[in-house]
C-alpha positions as CSV (number, residue, x, y, z in Angstrom):
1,X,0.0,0.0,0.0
2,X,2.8,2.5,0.8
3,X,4.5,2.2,-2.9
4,X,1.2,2.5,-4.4
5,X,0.8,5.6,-2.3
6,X,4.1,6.8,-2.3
7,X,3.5,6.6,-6.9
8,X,0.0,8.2,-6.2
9,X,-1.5,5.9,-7.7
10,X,-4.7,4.4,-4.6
11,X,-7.1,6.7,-6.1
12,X,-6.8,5.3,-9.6
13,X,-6.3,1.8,-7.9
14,X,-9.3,2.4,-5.8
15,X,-11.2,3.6,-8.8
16,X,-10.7,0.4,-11.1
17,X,-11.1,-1.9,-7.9
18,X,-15.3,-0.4,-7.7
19,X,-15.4,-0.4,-11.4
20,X,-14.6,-4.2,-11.3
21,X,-17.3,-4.9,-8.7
22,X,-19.7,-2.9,-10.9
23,X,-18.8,-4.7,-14.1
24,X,-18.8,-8.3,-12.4
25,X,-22.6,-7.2,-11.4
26,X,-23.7,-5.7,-14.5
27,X,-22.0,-8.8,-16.2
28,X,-23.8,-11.1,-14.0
29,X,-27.2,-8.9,-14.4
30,X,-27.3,-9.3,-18.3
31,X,-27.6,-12.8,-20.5
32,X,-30.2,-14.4,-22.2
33,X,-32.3,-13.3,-18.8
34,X,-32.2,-10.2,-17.6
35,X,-31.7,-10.1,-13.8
36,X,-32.2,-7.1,-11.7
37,X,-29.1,-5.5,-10.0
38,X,-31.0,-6.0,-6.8
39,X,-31.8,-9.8,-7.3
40,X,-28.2,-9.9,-7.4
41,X,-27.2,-8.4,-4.0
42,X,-30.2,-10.7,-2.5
43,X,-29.1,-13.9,-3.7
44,X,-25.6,-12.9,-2.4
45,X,-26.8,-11.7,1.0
46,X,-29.0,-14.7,1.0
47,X,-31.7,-12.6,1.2
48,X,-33.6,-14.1,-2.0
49,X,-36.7,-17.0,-2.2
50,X,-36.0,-17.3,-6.0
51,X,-34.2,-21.0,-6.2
52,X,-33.7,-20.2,-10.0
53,X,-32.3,-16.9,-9.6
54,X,-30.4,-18.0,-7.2
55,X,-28.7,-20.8,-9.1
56,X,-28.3,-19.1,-12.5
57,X,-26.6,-16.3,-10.6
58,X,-24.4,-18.2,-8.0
59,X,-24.0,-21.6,-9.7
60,X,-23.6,-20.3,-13.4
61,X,-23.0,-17.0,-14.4
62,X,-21.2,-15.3,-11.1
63,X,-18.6,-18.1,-11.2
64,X,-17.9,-17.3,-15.0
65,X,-17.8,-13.7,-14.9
66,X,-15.4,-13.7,-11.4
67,X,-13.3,-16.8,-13.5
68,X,-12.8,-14.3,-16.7
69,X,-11.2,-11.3,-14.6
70,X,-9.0,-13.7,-12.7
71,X,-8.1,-15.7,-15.9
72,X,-7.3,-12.2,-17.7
73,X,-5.4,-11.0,-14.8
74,X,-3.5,-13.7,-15.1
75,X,-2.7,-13.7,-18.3
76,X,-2.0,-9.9,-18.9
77,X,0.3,-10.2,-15.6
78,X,2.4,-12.6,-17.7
79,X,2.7,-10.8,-20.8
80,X,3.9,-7.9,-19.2
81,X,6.4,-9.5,-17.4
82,X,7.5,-11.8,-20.2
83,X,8.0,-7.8,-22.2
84,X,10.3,-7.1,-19.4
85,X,12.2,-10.2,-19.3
86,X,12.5,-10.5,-22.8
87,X,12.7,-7.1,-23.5
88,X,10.2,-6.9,-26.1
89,X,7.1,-5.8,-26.4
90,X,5.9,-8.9,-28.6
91,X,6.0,-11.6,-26.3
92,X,3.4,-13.2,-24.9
93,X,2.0,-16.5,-23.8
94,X,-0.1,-17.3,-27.1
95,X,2.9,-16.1,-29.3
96,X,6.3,-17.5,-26.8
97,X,4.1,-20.7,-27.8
98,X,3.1,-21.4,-23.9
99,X,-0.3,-21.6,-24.7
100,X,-0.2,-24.1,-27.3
101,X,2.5,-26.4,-25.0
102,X,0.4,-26.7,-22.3
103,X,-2.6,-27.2,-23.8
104,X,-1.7,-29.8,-25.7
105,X,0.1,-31.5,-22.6
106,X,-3.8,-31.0,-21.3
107,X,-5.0,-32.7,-24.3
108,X,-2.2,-35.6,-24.0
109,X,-3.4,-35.8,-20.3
110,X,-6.7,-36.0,-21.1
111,X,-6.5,-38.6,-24.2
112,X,-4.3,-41.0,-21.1
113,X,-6.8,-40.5,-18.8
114,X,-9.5,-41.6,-20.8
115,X,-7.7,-44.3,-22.7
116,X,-5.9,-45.9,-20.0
117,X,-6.8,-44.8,-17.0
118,X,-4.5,-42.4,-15.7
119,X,-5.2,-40.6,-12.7
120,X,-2.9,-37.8,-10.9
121,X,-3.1,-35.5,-8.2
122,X,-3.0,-32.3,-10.4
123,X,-1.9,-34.4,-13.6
124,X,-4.0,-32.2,-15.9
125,X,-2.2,-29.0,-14.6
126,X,0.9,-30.8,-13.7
127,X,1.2,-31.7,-18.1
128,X,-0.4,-28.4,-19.2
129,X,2.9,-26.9,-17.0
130,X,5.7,-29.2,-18.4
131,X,5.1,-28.8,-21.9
132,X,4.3,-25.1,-21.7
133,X,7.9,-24.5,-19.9
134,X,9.4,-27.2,-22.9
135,X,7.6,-25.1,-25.6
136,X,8.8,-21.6,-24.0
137,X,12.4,-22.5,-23.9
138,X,12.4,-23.7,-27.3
139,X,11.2,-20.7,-28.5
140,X,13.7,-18.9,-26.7
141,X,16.5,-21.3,-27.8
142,X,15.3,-20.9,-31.4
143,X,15.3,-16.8,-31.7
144,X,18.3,-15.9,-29.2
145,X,21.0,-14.5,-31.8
146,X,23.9,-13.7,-29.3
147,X,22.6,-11.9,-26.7
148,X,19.7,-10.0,-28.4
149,X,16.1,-11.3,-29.4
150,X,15.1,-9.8,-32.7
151,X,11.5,-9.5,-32.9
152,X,11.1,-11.2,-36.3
153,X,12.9,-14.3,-35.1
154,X,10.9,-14.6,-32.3
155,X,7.6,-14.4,-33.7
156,X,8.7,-17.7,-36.2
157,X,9.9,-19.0,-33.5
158,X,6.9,-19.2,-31.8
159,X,4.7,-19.5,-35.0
160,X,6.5,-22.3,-35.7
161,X,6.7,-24.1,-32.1
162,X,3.1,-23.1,-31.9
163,X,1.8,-24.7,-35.1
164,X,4.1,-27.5,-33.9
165,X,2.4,-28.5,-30.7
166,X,-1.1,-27.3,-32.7
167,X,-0.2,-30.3,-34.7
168,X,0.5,-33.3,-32.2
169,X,-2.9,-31.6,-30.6
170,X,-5.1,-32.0,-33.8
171,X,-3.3,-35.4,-34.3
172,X,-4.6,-36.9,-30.7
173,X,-8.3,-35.1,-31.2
174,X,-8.4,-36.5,-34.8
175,X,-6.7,-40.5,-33.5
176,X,-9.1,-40.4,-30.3
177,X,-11.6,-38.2,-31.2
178,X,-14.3,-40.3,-29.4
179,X,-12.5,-39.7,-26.0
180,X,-11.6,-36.2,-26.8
181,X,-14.7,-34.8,-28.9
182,X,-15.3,-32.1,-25.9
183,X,-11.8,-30.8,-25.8
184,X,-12.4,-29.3,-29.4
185,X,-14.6,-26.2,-28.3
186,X,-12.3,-26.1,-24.7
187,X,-9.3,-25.8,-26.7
188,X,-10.6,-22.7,-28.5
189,X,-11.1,-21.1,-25.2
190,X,-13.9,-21.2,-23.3
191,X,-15.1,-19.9,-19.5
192,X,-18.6,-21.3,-19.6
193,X,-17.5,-24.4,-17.2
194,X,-15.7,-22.7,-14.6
195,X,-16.9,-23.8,-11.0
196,X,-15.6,-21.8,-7.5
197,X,-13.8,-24.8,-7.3
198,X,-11.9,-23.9,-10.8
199,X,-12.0,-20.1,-9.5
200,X,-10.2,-20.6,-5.8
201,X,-7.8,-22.4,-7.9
202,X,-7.5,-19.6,-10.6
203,X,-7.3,-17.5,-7.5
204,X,-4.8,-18.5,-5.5
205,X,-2.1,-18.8,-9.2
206,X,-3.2,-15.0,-9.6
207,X,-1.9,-14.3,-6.0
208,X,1.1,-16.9,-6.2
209,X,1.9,-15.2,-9.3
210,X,1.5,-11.6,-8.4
211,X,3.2,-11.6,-5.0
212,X,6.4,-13.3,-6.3
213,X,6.9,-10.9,-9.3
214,X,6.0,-8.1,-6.4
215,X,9.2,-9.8,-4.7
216,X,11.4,-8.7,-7.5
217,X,9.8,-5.5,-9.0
218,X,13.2,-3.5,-8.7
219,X,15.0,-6.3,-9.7
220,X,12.7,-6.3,-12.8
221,X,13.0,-2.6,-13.4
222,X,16.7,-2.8,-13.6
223,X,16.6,-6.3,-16.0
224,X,13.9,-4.6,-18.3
225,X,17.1,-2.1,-19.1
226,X,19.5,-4.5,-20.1
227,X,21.3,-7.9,-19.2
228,X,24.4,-5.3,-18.7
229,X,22.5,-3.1,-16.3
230,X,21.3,-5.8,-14.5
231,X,24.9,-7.2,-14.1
232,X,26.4,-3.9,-13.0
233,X,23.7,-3.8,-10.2
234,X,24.9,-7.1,-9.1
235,X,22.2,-9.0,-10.4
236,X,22.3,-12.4,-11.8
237,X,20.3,-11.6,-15.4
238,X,20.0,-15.5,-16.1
239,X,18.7,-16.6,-13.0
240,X,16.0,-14.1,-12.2
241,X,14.9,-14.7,-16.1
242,X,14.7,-18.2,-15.2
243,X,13.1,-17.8,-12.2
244,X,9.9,-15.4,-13.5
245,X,9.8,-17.1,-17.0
246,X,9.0,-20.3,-14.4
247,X,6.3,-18.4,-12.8
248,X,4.8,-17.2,-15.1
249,X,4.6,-19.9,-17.5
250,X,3.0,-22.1,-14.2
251,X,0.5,-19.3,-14.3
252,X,-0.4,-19.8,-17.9
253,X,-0.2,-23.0,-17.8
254,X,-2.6,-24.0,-14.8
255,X,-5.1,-21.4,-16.9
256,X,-4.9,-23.0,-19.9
257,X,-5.9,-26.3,-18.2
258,X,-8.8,-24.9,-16.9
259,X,-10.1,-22.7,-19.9
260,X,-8.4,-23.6,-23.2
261,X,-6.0,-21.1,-25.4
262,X,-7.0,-17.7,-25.4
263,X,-4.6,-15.0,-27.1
264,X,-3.9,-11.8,-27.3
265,X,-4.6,-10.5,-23.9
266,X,-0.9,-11.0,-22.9
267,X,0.1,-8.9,-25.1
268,X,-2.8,-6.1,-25.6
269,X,-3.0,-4.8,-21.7
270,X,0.3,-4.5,-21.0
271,X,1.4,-2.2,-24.0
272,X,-1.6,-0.1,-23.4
273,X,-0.9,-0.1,-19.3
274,X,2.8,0.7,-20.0
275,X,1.9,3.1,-22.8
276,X,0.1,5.3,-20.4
277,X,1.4,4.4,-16.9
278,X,5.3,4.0,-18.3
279,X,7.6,0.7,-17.9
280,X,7.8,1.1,-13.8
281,X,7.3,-2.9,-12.7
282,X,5.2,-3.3,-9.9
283,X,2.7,-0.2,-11.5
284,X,2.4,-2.0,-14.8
285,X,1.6,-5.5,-13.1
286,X,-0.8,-3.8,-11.2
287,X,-2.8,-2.3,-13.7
288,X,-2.4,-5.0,-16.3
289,X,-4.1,-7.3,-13.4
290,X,-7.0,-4.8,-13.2
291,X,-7.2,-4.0,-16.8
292,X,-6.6,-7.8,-18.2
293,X,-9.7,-8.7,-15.8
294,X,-11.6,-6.4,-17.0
295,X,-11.1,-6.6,-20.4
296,X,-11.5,-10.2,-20.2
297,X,-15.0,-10.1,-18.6
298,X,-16.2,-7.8,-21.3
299,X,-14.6,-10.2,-24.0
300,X,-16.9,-12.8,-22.1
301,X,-19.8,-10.5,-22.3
302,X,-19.9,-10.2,-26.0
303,X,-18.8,-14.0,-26.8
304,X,-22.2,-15.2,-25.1
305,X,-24.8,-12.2,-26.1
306,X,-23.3,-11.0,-29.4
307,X,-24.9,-13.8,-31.5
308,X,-27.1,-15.5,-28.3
309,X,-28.4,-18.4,-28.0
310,X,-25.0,-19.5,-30.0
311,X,-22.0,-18.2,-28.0
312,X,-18.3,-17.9,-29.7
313,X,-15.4,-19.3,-28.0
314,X,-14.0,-16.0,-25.9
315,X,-10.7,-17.1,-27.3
316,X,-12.6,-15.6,-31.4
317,X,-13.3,-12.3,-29.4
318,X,-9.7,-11.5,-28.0
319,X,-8.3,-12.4,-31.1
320,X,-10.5,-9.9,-33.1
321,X,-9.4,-7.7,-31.1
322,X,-5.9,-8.8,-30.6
323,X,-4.6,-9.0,-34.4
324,X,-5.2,-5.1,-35.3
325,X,-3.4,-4.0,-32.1
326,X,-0.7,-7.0,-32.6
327,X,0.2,-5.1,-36.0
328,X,0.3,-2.3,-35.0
329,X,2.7,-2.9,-31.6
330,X,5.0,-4.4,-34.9
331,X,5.0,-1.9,-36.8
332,X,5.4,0.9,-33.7
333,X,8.6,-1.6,-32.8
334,X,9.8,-1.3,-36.3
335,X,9.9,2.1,-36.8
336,X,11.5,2.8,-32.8
């Protein structure tokens, strides 16, 4: 609280903390069946007699709008700090390839599972994580040319690790496509099954996550200047990039298990954050985690009332919106 004071920043903290109360609400409110404001604060107080007010709005939609904001925070958390690790503005889970890694260790997980039986204690988000953190270091293995990551080789490096792991995924829906008919809609992303079971889970990565990159915010400031700078200020570049390309990609990963690939939003809220709040750490973290949720939810929003009763995958919406300002982040990086 006393560096967000000491930036001046709590009013504008405070200010986008109510306005993602007010959007999870009016979210909640609107679908295919309008629901009062007020029905919503009675079934919350437990003050409401309505049984099916009460489970469409705590069983069905609450749990999906809370599970978009934390899934977007999540996400846009770990494209900005992948920007300042890598030290360019064009990574992101979807294009380091994370995305496509760990779901298809979901997808290999599931297709074992189902096949032969295979049951571990977190084996779903245990794969996701292992073949997300393979697919990111190959991708970083791929486009490191000495000591500098050019943007073009990085985004074929992750187009082609992506396309890759896309492949061995199509190959196991395709080979066992009776087991694995349901994971085709999950694996274009999708919300609509969260639980609070999925959410505490979803939770508790956002605040693993956020407090460990908190940890090192100065340390990330001075690496987001240069592997030089960072070793002048007696800072060991390699390890800390190990360390928060770990974290993050856990983060990614366990989401990606739980609601399928959806791009773009690592890469969107962070250069818009840092564009107007500048490159400071712990500020852009923070207001990627505020502005990912929120953009997230509203993505949600339009997926399941744009076209209602058929609902798009979330994961069509973000990337709509993603590609323009993908080009254009490309271009801007070009011409600096």
């Amino acid at each position: 609280m006393k560096i967000i004071q000491k930036q001046g920043e709590a009013p504008l903290v405070l200010f986008l903390t109510i306005s993602s109360f007010i959007l999870i609400l009016l979210f909640t409110s609107f679908g295919s069946v309008k629901i009062p404001v007020e029905d919503i604060f009675n079934s919350l107080m437990g003050k409401s007699n309505n049984d099916i007010y009460n489970n469409l709005i705590l069983n069905i939609r609450l749990p999906r709008v809370v599970g978009s904001f934390l899934v977007g925070s999540i996400l846009a958390v770990s494209g900005n700090v992948l920007q300042l690790v890598v030290q360019n503005p064009l990574a992101d889970p979807y294009i380091l390839g994370i995305s496509s890694g760990a779901s298809f260790g979901a997808v290999l997980y599931t297709a074992l599972s189902s096949i032969y039986g295979l049951s571990l204690f977190l084996g779903l988000e245990t794969f996701s994580f292992l073949f997300g953190i393979f697919a990111t270091f190959i991708v970083l293995i791929l486009a490191r040319q000495g000591k500098k990551l050019p943007v073009l080789s990085l985004i074929l490096s992750g187009v082609i690790i992506s396309f890759l792991f896309n492949s061995f995924t199509t190959l196991f829906t395709v080979m066992y496509w009776r087991n694995l008919i349901h994971v085709n809609i999950w694996l274009m992303g999708s919300t609509g099954d969260l639980i609070w079971s999925d959410n505490f889970k979803l939770f508790f990565t956002l605040i693993i996550q956020f407090v460990l990159v908190l940890l090192f915010s100065k340390q990330l400031n001075v690496l987001s200047m240069g592997d030089d700078m960072a070793v002048f200020s007696g800072i060991n570049p390699d390890r800390l990039k190990l360390f928060l390309i770990v974290i993050n990609v856990f983060a990614v990963s366990f989401t990606v298990s739980q609601v399928g690939i959806i791009g773009f939003v690592g890469l969107i809220i962070p250069h818009i954050v840092r564009i107007v709040k500048g490159p400071y750490s712990f500020i852009s973290n923070l207001y990627s985690l505020f502005i990912g949720g929120m953009f997230l939810m509203s993505a949600d929003f339009v997926s399941r009332t744009l076209f209602a009763p058929t609902e798009l995958p979330i994961g069509v919406v973000t990337s709509i919106v993603g590609a323009p300002i993908f080009i254009f982040v490309m271009r801007r990086k070009e011409k600096i």
